[in-house]
C-alpha positions as CSV (number, residue, x, y, z in Angstrom):
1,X,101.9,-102.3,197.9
2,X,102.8,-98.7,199.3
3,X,104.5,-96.9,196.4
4,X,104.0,-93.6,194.9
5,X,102.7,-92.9,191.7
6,X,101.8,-89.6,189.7
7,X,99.4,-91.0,186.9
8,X,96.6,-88.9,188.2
9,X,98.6,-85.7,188.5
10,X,96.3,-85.5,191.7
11,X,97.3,-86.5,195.0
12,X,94.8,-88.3,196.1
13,X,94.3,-90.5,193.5
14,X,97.8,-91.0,193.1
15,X,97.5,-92.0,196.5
16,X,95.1,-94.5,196.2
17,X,96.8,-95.6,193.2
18,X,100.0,-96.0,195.4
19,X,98.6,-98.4,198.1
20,X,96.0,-100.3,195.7
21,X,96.5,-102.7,193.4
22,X,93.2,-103.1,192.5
23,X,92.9,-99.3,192.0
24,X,95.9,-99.3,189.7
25,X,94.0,-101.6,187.5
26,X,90.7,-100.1,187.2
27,X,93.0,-96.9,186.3
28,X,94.3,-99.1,183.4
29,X,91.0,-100.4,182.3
30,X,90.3,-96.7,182.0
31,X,92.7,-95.5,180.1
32,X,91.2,-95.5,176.4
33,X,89.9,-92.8,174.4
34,X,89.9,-90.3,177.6
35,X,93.7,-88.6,178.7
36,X,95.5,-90.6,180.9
37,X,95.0,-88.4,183.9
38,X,91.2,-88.5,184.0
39,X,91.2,-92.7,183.3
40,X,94.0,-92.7,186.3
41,X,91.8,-90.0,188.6
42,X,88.5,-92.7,187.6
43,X,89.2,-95.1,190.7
44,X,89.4,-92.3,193.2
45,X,86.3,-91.0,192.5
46,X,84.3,-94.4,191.9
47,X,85.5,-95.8,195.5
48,X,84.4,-91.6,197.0
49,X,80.9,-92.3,195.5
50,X,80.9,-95.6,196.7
51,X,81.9,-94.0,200.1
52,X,85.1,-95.7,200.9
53,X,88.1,-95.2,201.1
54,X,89.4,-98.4,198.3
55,X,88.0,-100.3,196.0
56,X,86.9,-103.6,196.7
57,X,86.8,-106.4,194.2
58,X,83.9,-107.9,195.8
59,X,81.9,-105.1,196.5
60,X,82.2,-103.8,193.2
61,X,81.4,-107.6,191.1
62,X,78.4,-107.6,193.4
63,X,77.1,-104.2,193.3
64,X,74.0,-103.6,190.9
65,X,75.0,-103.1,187.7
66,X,72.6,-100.4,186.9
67,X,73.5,-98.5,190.0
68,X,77.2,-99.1,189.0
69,X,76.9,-97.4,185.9
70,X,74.8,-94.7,187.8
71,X,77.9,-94.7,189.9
72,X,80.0,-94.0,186.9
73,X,77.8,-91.6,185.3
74,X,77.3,-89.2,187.7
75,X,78.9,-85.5,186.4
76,X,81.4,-85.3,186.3
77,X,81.7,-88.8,184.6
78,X,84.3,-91.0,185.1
79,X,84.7,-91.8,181.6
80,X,83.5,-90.6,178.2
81,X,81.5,-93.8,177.5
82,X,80.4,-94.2,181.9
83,X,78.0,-97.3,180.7
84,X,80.2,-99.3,178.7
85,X,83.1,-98.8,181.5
86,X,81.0,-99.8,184.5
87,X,80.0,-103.1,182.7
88,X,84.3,-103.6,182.3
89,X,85.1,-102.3,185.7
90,X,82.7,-105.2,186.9
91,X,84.0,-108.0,184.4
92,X,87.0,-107.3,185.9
93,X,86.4,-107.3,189.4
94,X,84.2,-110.2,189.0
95,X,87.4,-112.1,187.0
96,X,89.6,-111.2,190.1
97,X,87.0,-112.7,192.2
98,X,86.7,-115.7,191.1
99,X,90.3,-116.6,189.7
100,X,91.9,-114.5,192.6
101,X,89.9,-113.8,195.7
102,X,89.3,-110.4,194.6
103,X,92.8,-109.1,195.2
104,X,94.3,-107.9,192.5
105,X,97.9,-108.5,193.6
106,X,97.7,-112.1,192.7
107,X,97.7,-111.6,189.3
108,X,101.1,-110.9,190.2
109,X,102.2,-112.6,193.2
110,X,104.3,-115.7,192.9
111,X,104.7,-115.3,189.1
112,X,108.0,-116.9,187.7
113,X,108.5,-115.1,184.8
114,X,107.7,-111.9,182.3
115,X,105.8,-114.2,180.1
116,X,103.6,-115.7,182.7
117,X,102.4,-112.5,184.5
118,X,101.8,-110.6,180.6
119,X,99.8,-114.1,180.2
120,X,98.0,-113.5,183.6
121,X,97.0,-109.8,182.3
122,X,96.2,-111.2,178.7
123,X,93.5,-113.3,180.0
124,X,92.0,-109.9,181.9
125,X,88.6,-108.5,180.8
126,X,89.3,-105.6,178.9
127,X,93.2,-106.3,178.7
128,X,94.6,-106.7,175.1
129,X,98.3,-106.9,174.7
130,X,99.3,-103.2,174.6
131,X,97.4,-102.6,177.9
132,X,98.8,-105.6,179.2
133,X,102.5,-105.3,178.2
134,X,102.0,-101.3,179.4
135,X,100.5,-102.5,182.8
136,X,103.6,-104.9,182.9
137,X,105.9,-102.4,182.2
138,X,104.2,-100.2,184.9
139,X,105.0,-102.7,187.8
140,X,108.4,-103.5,186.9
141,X,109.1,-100.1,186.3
142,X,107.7,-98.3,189.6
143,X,106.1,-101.0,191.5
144,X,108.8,-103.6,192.1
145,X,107.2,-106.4,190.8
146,X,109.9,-107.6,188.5
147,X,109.8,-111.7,187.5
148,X,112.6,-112.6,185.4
149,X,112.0,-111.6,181.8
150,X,110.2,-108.6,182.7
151,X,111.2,-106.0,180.5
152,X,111.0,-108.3,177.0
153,X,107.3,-109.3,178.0
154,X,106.5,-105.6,178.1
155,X,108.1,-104.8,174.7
156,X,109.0,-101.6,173.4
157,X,107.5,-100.4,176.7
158,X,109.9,-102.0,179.1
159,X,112.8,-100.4,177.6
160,X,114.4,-97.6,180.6
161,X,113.3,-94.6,180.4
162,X,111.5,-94.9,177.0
163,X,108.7,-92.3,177.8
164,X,106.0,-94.5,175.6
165,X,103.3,-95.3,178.4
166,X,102.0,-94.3,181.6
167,X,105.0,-97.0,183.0
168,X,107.5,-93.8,182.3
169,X,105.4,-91.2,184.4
170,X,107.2,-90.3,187.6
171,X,105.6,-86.4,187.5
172,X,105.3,-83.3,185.1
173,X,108.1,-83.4,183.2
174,X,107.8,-87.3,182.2
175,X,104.4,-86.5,181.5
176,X,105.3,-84.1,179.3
177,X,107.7,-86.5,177.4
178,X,105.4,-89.3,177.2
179,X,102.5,-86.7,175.7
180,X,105.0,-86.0,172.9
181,X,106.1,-89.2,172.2
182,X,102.4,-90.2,171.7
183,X,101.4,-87.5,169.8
184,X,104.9,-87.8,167.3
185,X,103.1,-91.7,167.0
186,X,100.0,-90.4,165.9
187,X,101.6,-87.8,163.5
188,X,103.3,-90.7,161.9
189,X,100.7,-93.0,161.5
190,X,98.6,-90.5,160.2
191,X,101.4,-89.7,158.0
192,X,101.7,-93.3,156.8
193,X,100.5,-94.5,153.4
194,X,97.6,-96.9,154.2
């Protein structure tokens, strides 16, 4: 996977997000309850501190998981809750591990169908359906990985050019869009009678 993403609004965790899989979904994992850039930035500076230059699935399931979160924690954090992520960042590594041989891409690779790879990224720790069908969304959109029946297994957020998820960002301006679609979704539900 070589393809270039803008998530992080940084280059060099876009970078890293480009050419790793795995790095692309720790940067998923991330993204809740912290903006989208800083969950997206998150597996740049976990593999700096672990003084390399990826992530590794195996590394990472292994690693102590007080160290981890140590690893995590450090300021600045890589998340707003660093303990609770590290333990997910680990759970998922450790998943890939033993279902996939730690890579990440074969989550993906050789799927037949939309349904079967959101199924695959269902049955991920720390992957409900919204993440999943987003994540989904993101690799049919901008990382080529499109099994027939892509774009109804992602939902609302397979739709071209919808500007609903990170699957839409392709640099500032989309950003931009994507920011005011979420906050108009907020406004609503707020709005909404309960």
């Amino acid at each position: 996977m070589d393809v270039t993403l803008h998530l992080a609004q940084q280059p060099e965790a876009d970078e890293l997000l480009g050419r790793s899989p795995l790095a692309a979904l720790v940067g998923m994992l991330l993204d809740q309850q912290i903006p989208m850039e800083w969950a997206f930035a998150g597996p740049r500076t976990i593999a700096t501190r672990l003084g390399a230059d990826d992530l590794d699935a195996h590394e990472i399931a292994a690693y102590d998981p007080e160290a981890f979160a140590s690893v995590l924690s450090t300021k600045p954090a890589v998340h707003r809750y660093p303990g609770s992520m590290a333990k997910r960042v680990q759970q998922l590594c450790q998943y890939l591990v033993d279902h996939y041989d730690g890579d990440a891409t074969g989550v993906w690779r050789d799927v037949s169908s939309g349904a079967e790879l959101l199924r695959r990224l269902n049955e991920l720790p720390g992957f409900g359906k919204q993440k999943s069908q987003i994540f989904l969304a993101l690799l049919g959109k901008q990382m080529g990985v499109r099994p027939k029946g892509w774009r109804e297994a992602a939902g609302d957020y397979g739709e071209a050019k919808s500007y609903r998820s990170v699957a839409d960002i392709t640099g500032p301006e989309s950003l931009q869009k994507v920011r005011a679609y979420k906050q108009s979704h907020k406004s609503a539900a707020k709005a909404s009678p309960k």
